[in-house]
N, C-alpha and C positions, 0 to 999 in steps of 0.2 A: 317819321320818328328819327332823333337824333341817334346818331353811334354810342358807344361808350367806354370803357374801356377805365374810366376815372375809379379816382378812390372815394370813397364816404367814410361815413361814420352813420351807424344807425344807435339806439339803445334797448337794449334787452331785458328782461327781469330772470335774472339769475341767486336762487335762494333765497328770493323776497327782497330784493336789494336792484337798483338800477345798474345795470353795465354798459358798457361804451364798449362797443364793437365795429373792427372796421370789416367794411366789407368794396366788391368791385362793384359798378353798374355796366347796365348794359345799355339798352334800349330804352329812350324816353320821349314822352310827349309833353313833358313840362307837370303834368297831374301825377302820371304813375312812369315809374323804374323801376326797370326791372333788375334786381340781384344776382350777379351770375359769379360771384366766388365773391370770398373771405372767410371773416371765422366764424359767420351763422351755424347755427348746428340745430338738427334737425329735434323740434319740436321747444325752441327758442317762442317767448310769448315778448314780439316787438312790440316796444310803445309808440302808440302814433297820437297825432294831435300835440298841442301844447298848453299851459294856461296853466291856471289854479290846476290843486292838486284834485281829486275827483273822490268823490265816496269809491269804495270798495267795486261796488257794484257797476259801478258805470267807467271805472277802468277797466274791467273786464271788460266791457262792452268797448271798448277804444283801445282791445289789444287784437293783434292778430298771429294767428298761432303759424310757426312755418310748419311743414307736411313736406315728407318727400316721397315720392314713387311720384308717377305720369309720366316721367321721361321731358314735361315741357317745362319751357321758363315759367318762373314764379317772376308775376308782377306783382311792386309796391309801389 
């Protein structure tokens, strides 16, 4: 796994609306990184994938909810 320490940008849905949020990485394997500071805030619904815009239903299913308690890294 690579180091990290870099900046990003992820996008979020805030109020039904897209947001652009930056955040730090951490740890990567090229697939997933992992998040370990910026301005995520817990229970943020990230948009992932890209393309055409998706029915309702199946952007849900292409979002992933953050959660915090465990004490460990959250990989993306």
């Amino acid at each position: 796994l690579a180091g990290g320490g870099n900046r990003g940008v992820v996008w979020v849905m805030r109020e039904g609306k897209p947001v652009r949020v930056s955040v730090i990485t951490g740890a990567t394997d090229g697939s997933y990184t992992e998040v370990i500071g910026g301005e995520l805030k817990e229970g943020d619904l990230v948009i992932t994938g890209g393309g055409p815009r998706a029915p309702d239903a199946r952007a849900q299913q292409q979002a992933a909810r953050v959660t915090g308690g465990g004490g460990g890294p959250r990989g993306f």
